[in-house]
Structures are given as structure tokens and as C-alpha cells.
C-alpha positions as CSV (number, residue, x, y, z in Angstrom):
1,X,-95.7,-36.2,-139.4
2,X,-97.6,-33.1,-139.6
3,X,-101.4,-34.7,-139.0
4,X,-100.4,-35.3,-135.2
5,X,-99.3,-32.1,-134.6
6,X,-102.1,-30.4,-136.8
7,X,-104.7,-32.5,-134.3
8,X,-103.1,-31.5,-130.8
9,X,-103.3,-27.9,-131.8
10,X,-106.6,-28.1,-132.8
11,X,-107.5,-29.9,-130.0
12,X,-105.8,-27.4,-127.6
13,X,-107.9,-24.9,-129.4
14,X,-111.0,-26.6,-129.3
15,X,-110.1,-27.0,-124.7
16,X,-109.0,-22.9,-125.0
17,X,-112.2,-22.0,-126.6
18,X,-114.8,-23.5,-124.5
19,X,-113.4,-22.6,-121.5
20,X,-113.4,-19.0,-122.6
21,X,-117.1,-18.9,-122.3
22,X,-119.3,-18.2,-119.2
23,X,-122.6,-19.9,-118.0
24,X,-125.3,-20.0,-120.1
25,X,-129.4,-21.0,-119.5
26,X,-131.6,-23.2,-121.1
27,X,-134.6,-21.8,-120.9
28,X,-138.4,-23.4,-122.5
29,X,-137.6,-21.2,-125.8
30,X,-133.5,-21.2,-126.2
31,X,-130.4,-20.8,-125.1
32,X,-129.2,-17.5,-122.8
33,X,-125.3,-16.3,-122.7
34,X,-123.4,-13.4,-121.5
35,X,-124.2,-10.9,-123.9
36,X,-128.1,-11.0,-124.9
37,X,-130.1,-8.5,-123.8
38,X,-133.2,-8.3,-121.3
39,X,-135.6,-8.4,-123.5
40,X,-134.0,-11.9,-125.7
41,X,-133.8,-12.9,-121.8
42,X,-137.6,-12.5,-121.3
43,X,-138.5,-14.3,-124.5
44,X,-136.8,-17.6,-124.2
45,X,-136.8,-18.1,-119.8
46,X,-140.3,-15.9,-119.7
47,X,-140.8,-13.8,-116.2
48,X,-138.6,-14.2,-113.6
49,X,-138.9,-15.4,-110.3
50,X,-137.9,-12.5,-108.4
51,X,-135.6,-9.4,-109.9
52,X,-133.5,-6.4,-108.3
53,X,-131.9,-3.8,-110.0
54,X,-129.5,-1.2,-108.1
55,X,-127.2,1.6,-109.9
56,X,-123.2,0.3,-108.8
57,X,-121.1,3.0,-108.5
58,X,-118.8,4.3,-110.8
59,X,-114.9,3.5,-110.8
60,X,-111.9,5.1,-111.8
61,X,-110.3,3.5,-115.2
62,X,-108.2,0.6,-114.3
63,X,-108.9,1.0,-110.2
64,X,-110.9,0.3,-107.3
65,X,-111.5,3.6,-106.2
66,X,-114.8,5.2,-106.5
67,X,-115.7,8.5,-108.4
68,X,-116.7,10.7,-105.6
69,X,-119.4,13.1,-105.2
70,X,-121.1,15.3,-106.6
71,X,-119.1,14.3,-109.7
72,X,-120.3,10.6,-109.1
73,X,-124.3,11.6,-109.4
74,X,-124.1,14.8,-111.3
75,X,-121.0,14.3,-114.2
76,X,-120.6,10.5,-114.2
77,X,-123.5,8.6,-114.5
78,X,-124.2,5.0,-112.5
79,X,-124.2,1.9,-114.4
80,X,-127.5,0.3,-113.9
81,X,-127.4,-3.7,-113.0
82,X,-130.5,-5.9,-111.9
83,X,-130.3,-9.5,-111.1
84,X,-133.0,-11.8,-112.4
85,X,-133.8,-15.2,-110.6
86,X,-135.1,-18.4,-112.2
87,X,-136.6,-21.2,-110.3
88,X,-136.0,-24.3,-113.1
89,X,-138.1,-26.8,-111.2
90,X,-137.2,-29.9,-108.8
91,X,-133.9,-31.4,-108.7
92,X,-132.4,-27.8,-110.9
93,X,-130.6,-25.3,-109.1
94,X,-131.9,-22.0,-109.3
95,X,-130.0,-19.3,-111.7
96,X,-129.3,-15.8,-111.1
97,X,-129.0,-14.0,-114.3
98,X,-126.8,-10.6,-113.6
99,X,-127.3,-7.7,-116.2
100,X,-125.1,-4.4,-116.5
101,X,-126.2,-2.0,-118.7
102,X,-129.2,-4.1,-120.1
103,X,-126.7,-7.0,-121.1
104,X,-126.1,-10.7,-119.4
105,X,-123.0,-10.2,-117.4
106,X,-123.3,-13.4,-116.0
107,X,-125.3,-16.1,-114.8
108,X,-124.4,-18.2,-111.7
109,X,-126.7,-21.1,-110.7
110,X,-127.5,-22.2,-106.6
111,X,-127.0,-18.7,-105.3
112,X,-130.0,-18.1,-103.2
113,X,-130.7,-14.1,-102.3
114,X,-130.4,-13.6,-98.3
């Protein structure tokens, strides 16, 4: 009586886990997830396509409001982001890989830049 109700949780842990998880990359050299850093980016997709990196703004804990100056640019610093695009060939959507402070954020494939 117990093994069915042993294998639908497991199941339902197994579902719960892998939708936890982001987008990841396969790239000519490995895998990339939320998480590794620039330089394990580089390694396994090699240069990207195009890249843009802009400081966003800093928010208050828990809000959408901006830190305002001068205490945004002189007391709290700017988190740095860059965004990374891969072209993965014909018939592939192209990725954008999305770093804040030198970490994979996120990855989203078929967004073009405008």
C-alpha cells in the first residue's frame, strides 16, 4: 500500500524540481545555467555575437522605487548587467544570455535586440 504513494510523491518531486530551473545553453564545450559566471560562459559558447552591458539602478529593499541621487551614484553603488547574444546556426533561435553582477541571470532564446 505504501509503494504507490511512495512513487506519486516522488514523482511530484521529480515535476516540482525541474520546473524550478531556468533556461539553460548548450554551447560546443558544455552546458550554461543561471548561475555560472562570465568567464565559464566564454569557455563553453566562446565569443559572443554581440554584447551590452549598462549599470540598472538601484532599488529600495522589497520595492520598485529607485534610490535617488546623489545617494544612488555616490553611497549605493549600480549593479552592473550585460547581455550576451549567441547566433546557434540555421533553424536555432538565437539566445540572449543576461548577467547581473558577473552571474547568468537568465537566458531567453528568439529575443532579437531592436
Amino acid at each position: 500500500m505504501r509503494t504507490p504513494h511512495l512513487l506519486t510523491l516522488s514523482m511530484l518531486a521529480a515535476f516540482g524540481a525541474g520546473s524550478a530551473h531556468g533556461e539553460s545553453l548548450r554551447c560546443a564545450v558544455g552546458s550554461v545555467a543561471e548561475g555560472d559566471s562570465r568567464l565559464a560562459v566564454l569557455y563553453k559558447c566562446g565569443e559572443p555575437l554581440a554584447r551590452d552591458g549598462a549599470c540598472a539602478p538601484v532599488h529600495y529593499a522589497g520595492s520598485l522605487r529607485r534610490v535617488p541621487e546623489p545617494f544612488a551614484s555616490s553611497l549605493v553603488p549600480c549593479v552592473p548587467t550585460e547581455e550576451w547574444l549567441y547566433e546557434r546556426g540555421p533553424g536555432n533561435l538565437v539566445a540572449m544570455v543576461r548577467f547581473r553582477s558577473g552571474k547568468v541571470q537568465s537566458i531567453q532564446y528568439g529575443h532579437v535586440p531592436r
